[in-house]
C-alpha positions as CSV (number, residue, x, y, z in Angstrom):
1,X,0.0,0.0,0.0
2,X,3.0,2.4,0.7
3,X,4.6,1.4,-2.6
4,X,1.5,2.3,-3.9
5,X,1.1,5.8,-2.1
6,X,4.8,6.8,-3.2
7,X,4.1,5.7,-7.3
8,X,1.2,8.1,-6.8
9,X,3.5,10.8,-5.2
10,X,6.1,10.5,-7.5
11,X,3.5,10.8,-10.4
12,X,2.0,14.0,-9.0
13,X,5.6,15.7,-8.4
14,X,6.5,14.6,-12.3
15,X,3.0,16.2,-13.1
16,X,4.0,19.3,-11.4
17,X,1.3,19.4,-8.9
18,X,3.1,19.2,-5.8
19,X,6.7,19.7,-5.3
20,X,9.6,16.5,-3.7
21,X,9.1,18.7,0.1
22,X,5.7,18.4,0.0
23,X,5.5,14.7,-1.1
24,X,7.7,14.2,1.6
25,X,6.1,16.1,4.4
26,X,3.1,14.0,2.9
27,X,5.0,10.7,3.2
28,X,5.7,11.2,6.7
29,X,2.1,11.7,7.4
30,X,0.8,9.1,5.6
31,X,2.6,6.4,7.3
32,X,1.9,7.7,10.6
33,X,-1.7,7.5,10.1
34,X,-2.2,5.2,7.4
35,X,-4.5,7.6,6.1
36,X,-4.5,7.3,1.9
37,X,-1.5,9.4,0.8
38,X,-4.4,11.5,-1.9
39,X,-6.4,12.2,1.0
40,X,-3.4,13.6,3.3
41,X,-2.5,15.5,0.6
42,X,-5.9,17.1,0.1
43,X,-6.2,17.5,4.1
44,X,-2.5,19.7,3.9
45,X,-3.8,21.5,1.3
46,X,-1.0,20.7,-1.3
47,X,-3.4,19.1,-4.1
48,X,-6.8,19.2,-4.8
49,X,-8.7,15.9,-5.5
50,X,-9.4,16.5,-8.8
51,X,-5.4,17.3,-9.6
52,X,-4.7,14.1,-8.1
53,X,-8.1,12.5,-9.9
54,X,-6.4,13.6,-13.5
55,X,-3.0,11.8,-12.8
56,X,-4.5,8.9,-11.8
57,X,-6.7,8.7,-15.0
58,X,-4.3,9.4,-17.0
59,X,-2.2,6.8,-15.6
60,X,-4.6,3.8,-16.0
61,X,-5.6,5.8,-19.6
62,X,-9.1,6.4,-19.0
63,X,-10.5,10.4,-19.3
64,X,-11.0,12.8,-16.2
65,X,-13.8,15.3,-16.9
66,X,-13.4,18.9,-15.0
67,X,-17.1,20.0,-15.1
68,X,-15.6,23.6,-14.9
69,X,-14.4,23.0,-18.3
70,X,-16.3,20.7,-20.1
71,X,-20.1,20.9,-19.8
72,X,-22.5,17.9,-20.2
73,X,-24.3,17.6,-23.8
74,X,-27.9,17.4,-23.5
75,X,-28.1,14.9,-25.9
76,X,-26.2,12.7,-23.3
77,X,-27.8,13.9,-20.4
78,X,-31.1,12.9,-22.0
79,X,-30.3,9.3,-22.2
80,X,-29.5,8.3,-18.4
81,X,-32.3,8.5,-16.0
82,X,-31.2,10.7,-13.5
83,X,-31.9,7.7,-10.6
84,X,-29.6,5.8,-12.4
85,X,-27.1,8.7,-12.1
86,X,-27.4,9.5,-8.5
87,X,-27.5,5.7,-7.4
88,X,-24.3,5.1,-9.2
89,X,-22.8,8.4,-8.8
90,X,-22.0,9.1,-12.7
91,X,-23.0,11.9,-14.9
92,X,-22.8,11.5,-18.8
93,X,-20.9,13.8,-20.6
94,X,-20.9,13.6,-24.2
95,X,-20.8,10.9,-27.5
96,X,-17.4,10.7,-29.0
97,X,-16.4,10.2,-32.6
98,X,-16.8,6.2,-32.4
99,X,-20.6,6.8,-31.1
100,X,-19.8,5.7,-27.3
101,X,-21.2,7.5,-24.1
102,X,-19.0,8.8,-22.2
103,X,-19.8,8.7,-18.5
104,X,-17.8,10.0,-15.9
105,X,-18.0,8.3,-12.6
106,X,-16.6,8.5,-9.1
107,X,-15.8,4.6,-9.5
108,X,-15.3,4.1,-12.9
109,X,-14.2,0.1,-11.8
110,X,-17.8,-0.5,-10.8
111,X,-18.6,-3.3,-13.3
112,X,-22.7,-3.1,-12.4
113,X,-23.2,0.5,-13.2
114,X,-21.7,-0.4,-16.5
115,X,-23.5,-3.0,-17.5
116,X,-26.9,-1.4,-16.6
117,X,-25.9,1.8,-18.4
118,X,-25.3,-0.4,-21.4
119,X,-28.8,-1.8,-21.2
120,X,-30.8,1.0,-20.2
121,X,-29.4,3.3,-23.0
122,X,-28.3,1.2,-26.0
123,X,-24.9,2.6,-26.4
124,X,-21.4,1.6,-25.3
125,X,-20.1,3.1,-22.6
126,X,-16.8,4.6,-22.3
127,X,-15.9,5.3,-18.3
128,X,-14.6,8.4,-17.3
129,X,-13.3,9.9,-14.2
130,X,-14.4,13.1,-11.7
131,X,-15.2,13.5,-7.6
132,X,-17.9,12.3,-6.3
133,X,-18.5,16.2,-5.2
134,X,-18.0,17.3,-8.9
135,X,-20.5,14.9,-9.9
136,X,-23.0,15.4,-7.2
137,X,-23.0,19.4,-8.2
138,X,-23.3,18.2,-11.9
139,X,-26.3,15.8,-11.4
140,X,-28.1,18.6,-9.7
141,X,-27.1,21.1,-12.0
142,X,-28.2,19.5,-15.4
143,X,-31.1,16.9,-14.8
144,X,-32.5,20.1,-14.0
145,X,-34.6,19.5,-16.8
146,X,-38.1,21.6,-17.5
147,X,-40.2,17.7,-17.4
148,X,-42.9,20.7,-16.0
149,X,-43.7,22.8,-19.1
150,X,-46.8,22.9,-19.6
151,X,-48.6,23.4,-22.7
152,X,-51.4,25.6,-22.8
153,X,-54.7,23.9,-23.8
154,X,-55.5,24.4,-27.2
155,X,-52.4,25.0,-28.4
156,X,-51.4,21.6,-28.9
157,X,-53.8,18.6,-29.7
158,X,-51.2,15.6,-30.9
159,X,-53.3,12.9,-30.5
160,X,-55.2,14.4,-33.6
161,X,-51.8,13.8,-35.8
162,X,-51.5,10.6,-37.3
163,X,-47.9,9.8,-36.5
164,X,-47.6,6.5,-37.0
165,X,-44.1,5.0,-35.9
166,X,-43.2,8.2,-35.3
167,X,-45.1,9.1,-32.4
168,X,-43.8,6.4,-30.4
169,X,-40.2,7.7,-31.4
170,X,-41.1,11.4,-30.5
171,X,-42.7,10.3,-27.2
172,X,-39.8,8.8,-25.5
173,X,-39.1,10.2,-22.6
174,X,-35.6,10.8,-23.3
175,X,-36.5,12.9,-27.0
176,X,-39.5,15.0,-24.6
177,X,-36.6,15.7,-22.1
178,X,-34.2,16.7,-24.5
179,X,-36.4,19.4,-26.5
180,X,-37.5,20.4,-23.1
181,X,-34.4,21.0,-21.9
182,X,-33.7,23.4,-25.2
183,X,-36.3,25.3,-24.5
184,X,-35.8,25.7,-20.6
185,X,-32.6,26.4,-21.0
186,X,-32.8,29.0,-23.5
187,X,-35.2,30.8,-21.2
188,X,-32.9,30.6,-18.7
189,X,-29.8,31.6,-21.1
190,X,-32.3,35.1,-22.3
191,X,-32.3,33.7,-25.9
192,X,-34.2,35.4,-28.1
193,X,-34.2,32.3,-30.8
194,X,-33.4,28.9,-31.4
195,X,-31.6,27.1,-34.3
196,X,-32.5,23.4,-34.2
197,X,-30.0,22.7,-37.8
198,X,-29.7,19.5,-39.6
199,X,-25.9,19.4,-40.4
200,X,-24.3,16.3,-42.5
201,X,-23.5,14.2,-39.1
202,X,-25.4,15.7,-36.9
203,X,-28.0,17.9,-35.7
204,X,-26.5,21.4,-34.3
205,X,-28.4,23.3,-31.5
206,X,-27.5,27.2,-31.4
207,X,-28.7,30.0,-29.6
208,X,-29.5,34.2,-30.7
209,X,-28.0,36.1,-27.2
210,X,-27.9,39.2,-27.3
211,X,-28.1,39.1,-31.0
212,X,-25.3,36.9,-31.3
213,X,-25.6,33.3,-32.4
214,X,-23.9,30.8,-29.9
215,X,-23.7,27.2,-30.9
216,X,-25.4,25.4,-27.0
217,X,-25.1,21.6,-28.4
218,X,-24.7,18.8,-30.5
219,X,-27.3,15.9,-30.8
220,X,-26.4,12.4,-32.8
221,X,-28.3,12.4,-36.9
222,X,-30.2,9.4,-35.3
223,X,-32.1,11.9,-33.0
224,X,-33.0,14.5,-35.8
225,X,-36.0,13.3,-36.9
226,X,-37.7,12.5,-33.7
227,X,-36.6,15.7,-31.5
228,X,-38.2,17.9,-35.2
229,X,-41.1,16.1,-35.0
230,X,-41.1,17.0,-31.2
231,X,-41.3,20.5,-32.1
232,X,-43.5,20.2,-35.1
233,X,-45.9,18.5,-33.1
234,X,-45.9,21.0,-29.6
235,X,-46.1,23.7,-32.8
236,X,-49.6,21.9,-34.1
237,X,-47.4,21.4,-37.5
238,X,-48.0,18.4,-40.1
239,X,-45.3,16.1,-39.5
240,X,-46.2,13.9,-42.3
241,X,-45.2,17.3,-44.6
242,X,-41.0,17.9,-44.5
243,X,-41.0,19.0,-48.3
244,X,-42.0,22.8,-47.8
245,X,-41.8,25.6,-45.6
246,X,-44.3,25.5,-42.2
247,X,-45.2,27.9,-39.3
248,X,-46.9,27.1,-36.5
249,X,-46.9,28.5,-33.0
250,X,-47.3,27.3,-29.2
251,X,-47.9,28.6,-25.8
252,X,-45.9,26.9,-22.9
253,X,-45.7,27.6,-19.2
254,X,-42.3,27.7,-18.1
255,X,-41.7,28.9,-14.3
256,X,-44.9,29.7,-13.9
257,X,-44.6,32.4,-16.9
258,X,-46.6,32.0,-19.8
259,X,-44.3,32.6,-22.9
260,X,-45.1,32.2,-27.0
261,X,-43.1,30.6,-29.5
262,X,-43.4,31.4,-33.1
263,X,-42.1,28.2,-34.6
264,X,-40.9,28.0,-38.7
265,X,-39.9,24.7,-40.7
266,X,-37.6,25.4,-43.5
267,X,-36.2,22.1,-45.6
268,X,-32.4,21.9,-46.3
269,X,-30.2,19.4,-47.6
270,X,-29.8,17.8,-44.7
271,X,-33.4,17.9,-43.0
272,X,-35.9,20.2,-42.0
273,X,-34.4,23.4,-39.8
274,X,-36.9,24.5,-37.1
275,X,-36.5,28.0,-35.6
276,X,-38.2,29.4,-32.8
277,X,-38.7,32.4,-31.7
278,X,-39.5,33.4,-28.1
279,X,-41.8,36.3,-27.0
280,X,-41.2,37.6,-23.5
281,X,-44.7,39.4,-22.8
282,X,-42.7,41.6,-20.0
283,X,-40.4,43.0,-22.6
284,X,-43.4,44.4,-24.4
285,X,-44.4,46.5,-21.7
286,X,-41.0,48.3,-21.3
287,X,-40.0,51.9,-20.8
288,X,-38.6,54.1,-23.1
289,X,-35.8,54.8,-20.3
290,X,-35.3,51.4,-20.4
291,X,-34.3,51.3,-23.7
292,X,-30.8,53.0,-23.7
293,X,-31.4,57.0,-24.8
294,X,-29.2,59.7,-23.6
295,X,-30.9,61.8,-22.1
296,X,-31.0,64.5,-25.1
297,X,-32.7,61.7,-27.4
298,X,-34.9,60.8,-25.5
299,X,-36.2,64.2,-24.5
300,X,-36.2,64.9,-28.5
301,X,-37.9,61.4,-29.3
302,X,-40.5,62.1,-26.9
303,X,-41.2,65.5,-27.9
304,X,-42.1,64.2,-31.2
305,X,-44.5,61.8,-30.3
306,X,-45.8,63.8,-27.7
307,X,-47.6,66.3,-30.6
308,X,-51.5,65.0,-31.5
309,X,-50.6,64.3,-35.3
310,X,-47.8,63.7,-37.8
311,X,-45.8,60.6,-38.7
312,X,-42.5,59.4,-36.7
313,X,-40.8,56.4,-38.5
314,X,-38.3,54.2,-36.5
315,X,-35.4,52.8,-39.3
316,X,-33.2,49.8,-38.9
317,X,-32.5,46.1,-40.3
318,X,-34.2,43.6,-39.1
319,X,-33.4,42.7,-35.5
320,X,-33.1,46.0,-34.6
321,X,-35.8,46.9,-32.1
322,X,-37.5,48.5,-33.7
323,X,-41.1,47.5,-32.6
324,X,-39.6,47.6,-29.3
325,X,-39.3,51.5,-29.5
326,X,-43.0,51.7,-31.1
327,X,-44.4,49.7,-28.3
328,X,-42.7,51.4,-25.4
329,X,-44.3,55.0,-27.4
330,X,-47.7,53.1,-27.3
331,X,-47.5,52.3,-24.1
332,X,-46.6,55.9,-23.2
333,X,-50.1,56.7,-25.0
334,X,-52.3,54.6,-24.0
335,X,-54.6,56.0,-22.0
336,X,-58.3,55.5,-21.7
337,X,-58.6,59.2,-23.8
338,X,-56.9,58.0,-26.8
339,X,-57.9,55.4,-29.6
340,X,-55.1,53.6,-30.6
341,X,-55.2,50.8,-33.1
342,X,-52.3,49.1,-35.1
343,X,-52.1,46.9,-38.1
344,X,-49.1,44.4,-37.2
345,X,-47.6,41.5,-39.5
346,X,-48.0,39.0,-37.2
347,X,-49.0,40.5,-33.6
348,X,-46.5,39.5,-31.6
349,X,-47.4,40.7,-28.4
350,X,-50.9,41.6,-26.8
351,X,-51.1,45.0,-25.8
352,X,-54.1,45.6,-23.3
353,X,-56.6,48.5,-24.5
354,X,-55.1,49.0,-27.7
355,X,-57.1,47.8,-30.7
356,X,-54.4,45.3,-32.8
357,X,-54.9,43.8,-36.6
358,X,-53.8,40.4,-37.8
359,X,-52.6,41.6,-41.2
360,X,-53.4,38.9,-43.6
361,X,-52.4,39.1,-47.6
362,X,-53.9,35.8,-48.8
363,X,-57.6,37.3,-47.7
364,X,-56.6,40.7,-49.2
365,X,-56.0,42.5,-45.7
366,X,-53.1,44.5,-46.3
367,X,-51.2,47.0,-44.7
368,X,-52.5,49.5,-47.2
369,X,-56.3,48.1,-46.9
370,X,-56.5,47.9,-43.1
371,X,-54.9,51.9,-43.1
372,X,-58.1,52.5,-45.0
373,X,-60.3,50.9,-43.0
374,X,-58.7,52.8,-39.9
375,X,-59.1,55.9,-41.1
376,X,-63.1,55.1,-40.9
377,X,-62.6,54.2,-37.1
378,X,-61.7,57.3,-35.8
379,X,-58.3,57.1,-34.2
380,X,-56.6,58.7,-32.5
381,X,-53.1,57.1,-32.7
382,X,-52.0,54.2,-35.9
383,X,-49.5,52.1,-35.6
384,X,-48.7,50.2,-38.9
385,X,-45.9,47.8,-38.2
386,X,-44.2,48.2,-41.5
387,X,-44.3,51.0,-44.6
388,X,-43.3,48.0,-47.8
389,X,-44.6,49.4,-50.6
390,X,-45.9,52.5,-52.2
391,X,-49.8,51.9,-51.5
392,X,-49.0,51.9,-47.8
393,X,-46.4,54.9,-47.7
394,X,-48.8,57.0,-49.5
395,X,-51.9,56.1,-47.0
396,X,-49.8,56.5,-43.8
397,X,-48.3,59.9,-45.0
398,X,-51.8,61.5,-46.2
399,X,-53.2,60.0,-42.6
400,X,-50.3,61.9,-40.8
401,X,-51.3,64.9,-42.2
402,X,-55.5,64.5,-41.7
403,X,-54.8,64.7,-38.0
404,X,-53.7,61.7,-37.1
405,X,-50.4,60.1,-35.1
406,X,-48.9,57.8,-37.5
407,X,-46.0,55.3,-35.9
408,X,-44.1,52.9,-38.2
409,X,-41.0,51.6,-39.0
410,X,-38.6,51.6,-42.6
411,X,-35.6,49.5,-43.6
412,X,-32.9,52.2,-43.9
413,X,-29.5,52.4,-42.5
414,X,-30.0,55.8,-41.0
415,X,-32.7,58.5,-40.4
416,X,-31.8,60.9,-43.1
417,X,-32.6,58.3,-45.5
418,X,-35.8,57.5,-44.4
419,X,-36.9,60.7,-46.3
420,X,-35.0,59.7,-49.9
421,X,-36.4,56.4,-49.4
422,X,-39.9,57.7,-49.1
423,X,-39.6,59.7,-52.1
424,X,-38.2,56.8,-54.1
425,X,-41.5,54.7,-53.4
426,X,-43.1,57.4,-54.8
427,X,-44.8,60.0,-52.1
428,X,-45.0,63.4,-53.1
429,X,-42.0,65.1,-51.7
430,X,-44.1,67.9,-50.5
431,X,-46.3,65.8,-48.1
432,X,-43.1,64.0,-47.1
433,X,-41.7,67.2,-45.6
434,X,-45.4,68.5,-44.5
435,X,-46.0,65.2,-42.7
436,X,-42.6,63.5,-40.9
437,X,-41.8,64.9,-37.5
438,X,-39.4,62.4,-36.3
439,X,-37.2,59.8,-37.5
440,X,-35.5,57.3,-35.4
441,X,-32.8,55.6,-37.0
442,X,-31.3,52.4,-34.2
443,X,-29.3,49.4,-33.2
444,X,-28.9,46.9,-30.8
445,X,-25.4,46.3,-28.8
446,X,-24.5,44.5,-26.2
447,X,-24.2,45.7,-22.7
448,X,-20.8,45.1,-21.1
449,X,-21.1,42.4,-17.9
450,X,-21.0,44.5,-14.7
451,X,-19.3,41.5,-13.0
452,X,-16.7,41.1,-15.2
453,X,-15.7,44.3,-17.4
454,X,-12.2,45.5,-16.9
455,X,-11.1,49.2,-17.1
456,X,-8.1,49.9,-19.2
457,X,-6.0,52.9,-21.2
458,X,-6.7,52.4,-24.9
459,X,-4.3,54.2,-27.4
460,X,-4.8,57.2,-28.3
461,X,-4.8,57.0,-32.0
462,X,-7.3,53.7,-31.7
463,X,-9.8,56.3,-30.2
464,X,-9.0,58.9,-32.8
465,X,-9.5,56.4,-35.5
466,X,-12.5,55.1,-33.5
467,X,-14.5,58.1,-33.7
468,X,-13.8,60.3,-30.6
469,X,-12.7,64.0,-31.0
470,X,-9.4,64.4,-30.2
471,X,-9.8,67.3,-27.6
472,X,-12.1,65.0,-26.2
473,X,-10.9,61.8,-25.6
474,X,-11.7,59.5,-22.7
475,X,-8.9,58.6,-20.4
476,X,-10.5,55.4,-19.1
477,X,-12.8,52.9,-21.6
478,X,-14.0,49.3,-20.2
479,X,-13.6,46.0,-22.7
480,X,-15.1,42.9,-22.0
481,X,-13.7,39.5,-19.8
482,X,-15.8,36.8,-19.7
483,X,-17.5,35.2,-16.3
484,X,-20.5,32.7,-15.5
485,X,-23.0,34.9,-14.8
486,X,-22.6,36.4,-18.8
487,X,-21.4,32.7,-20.2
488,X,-18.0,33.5,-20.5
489,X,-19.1,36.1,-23.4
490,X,-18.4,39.6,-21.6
491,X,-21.7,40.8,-22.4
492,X,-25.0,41.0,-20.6
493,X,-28.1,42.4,-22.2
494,X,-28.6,44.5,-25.0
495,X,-29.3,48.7,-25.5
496,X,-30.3,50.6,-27.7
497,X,-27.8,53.1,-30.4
498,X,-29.8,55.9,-31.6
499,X,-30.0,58.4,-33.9
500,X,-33.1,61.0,-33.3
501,X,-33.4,63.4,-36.3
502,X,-36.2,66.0,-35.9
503,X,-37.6,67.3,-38.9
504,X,-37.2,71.3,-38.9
505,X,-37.7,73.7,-41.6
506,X,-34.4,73.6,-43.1
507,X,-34.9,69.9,-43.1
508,X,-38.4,70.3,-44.9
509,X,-37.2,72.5,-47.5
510,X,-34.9,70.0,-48.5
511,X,-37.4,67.1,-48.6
512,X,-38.9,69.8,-51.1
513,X,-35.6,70.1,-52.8
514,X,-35.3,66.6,-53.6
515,X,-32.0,67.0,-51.6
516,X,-29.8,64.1,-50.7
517,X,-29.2,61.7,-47.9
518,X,-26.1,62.8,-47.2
519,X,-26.9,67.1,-46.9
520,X,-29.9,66.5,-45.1
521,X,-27.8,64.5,-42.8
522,X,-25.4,67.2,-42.5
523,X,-28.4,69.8,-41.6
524,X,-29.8,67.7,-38.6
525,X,-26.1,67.3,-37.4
526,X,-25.7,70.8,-37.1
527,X,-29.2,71.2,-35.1
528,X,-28.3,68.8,-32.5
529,X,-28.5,65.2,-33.7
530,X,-26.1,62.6,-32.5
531,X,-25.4,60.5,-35.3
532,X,-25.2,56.5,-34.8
533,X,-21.5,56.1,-34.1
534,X,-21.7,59.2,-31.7
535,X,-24.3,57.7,-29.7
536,X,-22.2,54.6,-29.4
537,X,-18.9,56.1,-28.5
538,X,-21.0,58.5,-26.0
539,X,-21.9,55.2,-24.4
540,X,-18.6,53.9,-24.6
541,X,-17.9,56.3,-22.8
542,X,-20.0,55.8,-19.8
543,X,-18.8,52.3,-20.1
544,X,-21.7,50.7,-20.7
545,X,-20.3,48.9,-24.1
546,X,-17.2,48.5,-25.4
547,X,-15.6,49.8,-28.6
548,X,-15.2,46.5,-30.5
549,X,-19.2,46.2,-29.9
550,X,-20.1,49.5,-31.4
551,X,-17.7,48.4,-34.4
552,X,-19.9,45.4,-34.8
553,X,-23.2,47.2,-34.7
554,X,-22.6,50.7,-36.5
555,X,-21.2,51.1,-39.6
């Protein structure tokens, strides 16, 4: 037993863990106890268990799995009951290349646990190594799994579906686990969407946080076609159908929070890829100051839509917020004096006391036709969630100027060509600059982590040739670290970039003019706006973003 207790010794001093003195000191201990020389060593404080753990697995050549490092796959997870796990004391991990499971155990020896893990989950196993404690924590951790989502009635009826062989396949517990862990954990994660993506091998699981695509797992191609199915069928889809595109939608409970998911099927080469889209109710009834405006924006945002008529048009791509901004307005209007109705492709979110419209082309209710139908309604405020085409410019313009608010958003990459880009779709340029008060031009960027974010001296020429005036630089900016509590990414949240252009009379009589993009911008600049990039840098400043982020998000 000593000669065994000194190999180990003299393996963790060749490792570099511990140094000849403290083996010795160790040593001495050890044989006048007889305590095991890994637990004296732990007790002294020279090694921790798991140092000592990944010697000894790499000395009989099996794997030692540092949860802190390497988290469990889902796919894995979902495979091995979690009684079997605690009563054996083993967590799985992950499928290698050759198709095995890999399990790490606090006895990976334990002949019994290895058999029944071979028979309860059809694969072979491959015994790895961790501490019991490690394990215990990991168990706890990831069976977390949401088995209590609960769909809302009506939203799903499967056993309409005729699903043949398939429904036995999507109704195995382990499949229903898995998907329900996705979705729990992307709730939990502040996702925004999920990827479920065929790939040649296997199926890829990624998340949209914060706007950024982050890839959460890997599942094995022999699990694609059950865990689509599983989300086809929650989404009230035809699973029989994987040859064209599908939407569907469902309404789960998770945490006692009743959430939406707008769910779309698009085939690929490799399969059908599902993405979902998840619809907080609580971010729909934000604030404006919530939202991320200096204080000078805001003030000139809000004077805008403060006034009883006239049209203010919120620009960005896609992604942007833009909605967002509208519904945090709306919610600043609606009171019980005011009439408020929108025309919304789809409505997203249900906004209590404000009369909302299903847009639907195939039955001929456009955005243009339900502007019409408004106008017949008396309102007070209109919210149209999106000016495409001519028809609807030209209705949404003419209702701005008949005494009406008019909100609604444009695809343009700032707010001085919002007004080109009406002309181009063929509004008169004269009503253009009679009836647009306000245009808000925006982005999304990430917020730095508050936990994590690290103060530091940039050069002075990467600030320059970042944007900042040079008689105005900031001494101190913050960058991004990485922690748990913002998974290791830095960031935390998103905020608003704006750009608030108010439309004056030098700015009209250039709408008149015809003038361009570019010398309108030029005008509003010199009245006060902050263009994008200044708005970033300005939060950059405060050191609430960083100045790699505001590269990303601002031209």
């Amino acid at each position: 037993m000593a000669e065994a207790g000194e190999r180990l010794g003299l393996l963790l001093v060749r490792a570099g863990i511990i140094t000849e003195r403290q083996l010795n000191d160790a040593l001495e201990v050890h044989k006048a106890t007889g305590s095991p020389l890994g637990r004296v060593l732990v007790d002294l404080g020279y090694a921790t268990q798991g140092a000592i753990l990944s010697v000894m697995a790499r000395q009989i050549g099996i794997p030692y799995v540092d949860f802190s490092q390497q988290k469990p796959d889902p796919a894995a997870v979902a495979v091995v009951p979690k009684e079997l796990a605690n009563r054996y004391t083993l967590m799985p991990v992950e499928f290698d290349e050759e198709g095995r499971l890999l399990v790490a155990m606090a006895d990976p020896h334990n002949v019994l646990a290895l058999d029944d893990l071979r028979i309860i989950t059809g694969y072979e196993i491959k015994p790895g190594i961790s501490t019991k404690d490690d394990i215990v924590a990991a168990i706890n951790e990831y069976y977390r799994v949401a088995e209590h989502i609960d769909v809302d009635a009506g939203a799903v009826e499967e056993e309409e579906v005729d699903l043949s062989q398939l429904t036995e396949l999507v109704d195995e517990a382990p499949i229903v686990k898995l998907v329900n862990y996705i979705i729990n954990k992307a709730v939990a994660d502040r996702a925004s969407d999920i990827h479920i993506e065929p790939q040649e091998k296997d199926l890829r699981v990624r998340y949209r946080i914060d706007g950024v695509l982050h890839e959460m797992m890997r599942s094995p191609k022999s699990t694609q076609q059950a865990i689509i199915s599983r989300f086809k069928i929650m989404s009230d889809m035809d699973i029989a159908e994987s040859r064209k595109p599908q939407d569907g939608h469902t309404a789960l409970t998770i945490g006692g929070h009743k959430m939406d998911f707008r769910v779309s099927t698009l085939p690929t080469v490799y399969g059908e890829r599902v993405v979902l889209r998840i619809l907080r109710k609580d971010n729909i009834m934000l604030k404006l100051e919530d939202l991320g405006f200096l204080p000078q924006s805001l003030e000139r945002f809000e004077s805008s839509f403060r006034k009883p008529y006239g049209a203010i048009l919120v620009t960005g791509p896609t992604g942007s917020g833009k909605s967002t901004t509208l519904y945090a307005a709306v919610n600043v209007l609606n009171e019980p004096a005011r009439h408020i109705i929108t025309a919304e492709d789809p409505v997203e979110y249900r906004l209590p006391g404000v009369n909302q419209i299903q847009t639907n082309p195939k039955a001929g209710l456009t955005f243009a036709r339900a502007l019409r139908s408004f106008l017949r309604c008396s309102p007070d405020v209109i919210l149209v969630g999106e000016i495409r085409d001519q028809e609807t410019a030209k209705i949404a313009i003419e209702s701005a100027l008949t005494g009406h608010l008019v909100l609604s958003t444009l695809h343009t990459n700032d707010a001085p060509g919002a007004i080109t880009r009406l002309i181009e779709m063929g509004v008169e340029p004269f009503l253009v600059a009679s009836a647009v008060d306000c245009v808000l031009a925006q982005r999304l960027a990430r917020r730095l982590c508050k936990d994590c974010k690290e103060e530091y001296t940039p050069p002075k020429q990467a600030l320059i040739d970042a944007g900042f005036s040079e008689d105005n630089l900031p001494e101190r900016i913050f960058r991004p670290v990485g922690c748990k509590k913002c998974g290791g990414t830095g960031y935390k949240g998103r905020m608003g970039i704006h750009e608030v252009m108010l439309v004056s009379e030098e700015i009209s009589d250039l709408t008149v003019k015809e003038a361009t993009a570019e010398k309108i911008r030029q005008v509003a600049i010199e009245q006060g706006m902050l263009t994008l990039r200044q708005d970033g840098l300005e939060k950059v400043r405060m050191g609430l973003t960083s100045l790699e982020e505001i590269a990303r998000v601002v031209v």
